[in-house]
C-alpha positions in Angstrom: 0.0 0.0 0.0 1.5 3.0 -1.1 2.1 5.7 1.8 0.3 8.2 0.1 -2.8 6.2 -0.1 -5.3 8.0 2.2 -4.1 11.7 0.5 -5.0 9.6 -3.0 -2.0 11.3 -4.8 1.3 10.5 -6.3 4.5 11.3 -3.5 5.8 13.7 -5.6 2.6 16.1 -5.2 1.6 15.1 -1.3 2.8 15.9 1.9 5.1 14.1 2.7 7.4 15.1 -0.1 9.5 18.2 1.4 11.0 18.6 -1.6 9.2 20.7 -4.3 7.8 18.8 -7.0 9.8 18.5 -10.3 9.3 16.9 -13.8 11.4 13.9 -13.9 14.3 14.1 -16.0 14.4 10.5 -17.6 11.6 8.4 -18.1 12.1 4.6 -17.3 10.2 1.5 -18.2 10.9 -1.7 -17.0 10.0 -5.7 -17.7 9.4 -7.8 -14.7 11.6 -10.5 -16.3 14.4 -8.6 -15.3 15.7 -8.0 -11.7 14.9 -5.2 -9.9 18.8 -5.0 -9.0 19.2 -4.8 -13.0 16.7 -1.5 -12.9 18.1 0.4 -10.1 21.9 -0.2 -11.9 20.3 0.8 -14.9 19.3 4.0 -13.4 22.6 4.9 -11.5 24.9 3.8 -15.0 22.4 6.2 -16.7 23.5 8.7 -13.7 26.8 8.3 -14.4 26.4 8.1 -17.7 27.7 4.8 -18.6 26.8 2.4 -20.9 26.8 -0.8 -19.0 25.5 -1.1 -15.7 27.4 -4.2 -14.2 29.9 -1.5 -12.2 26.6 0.2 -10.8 25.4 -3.7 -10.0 28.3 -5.0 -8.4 28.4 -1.9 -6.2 24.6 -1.4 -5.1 25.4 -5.8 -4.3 28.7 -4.8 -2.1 28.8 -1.5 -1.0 25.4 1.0 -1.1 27.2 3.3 0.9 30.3 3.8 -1.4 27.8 4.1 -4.3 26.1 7.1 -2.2 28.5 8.7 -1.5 29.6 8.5 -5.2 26.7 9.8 -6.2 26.6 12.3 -3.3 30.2 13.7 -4.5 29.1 13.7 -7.8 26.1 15.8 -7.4 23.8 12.8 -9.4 21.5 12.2 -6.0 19.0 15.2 -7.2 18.3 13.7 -10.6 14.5 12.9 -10.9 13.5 9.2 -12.7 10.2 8.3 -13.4 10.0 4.4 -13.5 6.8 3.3 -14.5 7.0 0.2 -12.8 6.1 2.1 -9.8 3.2 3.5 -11.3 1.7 -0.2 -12.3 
């Protein structure tokens, strides 16, 4: 259940979004043949602007918290996706 089910909104528009709401930058579809692992690397090579994501994998499997701070450093943790799985 999503947490913004009693406001009956997306999170980006409700309350509990402190951030403004912004237009996503990319627009992501996914098949749910493939990991979800695969689709989050996906997203962070696309970040980075890589072309493959098995880096992006291999970190988000060993160390999250070197990827964030990667991202952190790198000033990538503001980018907006939309993933339409999420929207399903």
């Amino acid at each position: 259940i999503p947490l913004t089910s009693r406001q009956e909104c997306s999170y980006v528009t409700s309350a509990l979004n402190s951030d403004c709401s912004r237009r996503a930058q990319v627009m992501v579809t996914h098949s749910w043949g493939n990991s979800f692992n695969d689709l989050l690397a996906a997203v962070v090579s696309d970040a980075f602007g890589e072309c493959s994501f098995r880096m992006a994998a291999q970190l988000l499997e060993d160390d999250c918290f070197f990827l964030s701070e990667i991202l952190s450093k790198s000033s990538r943790l503001d980018d907006t996706y939309w993933i339409c799985a999420f929207a399903v």
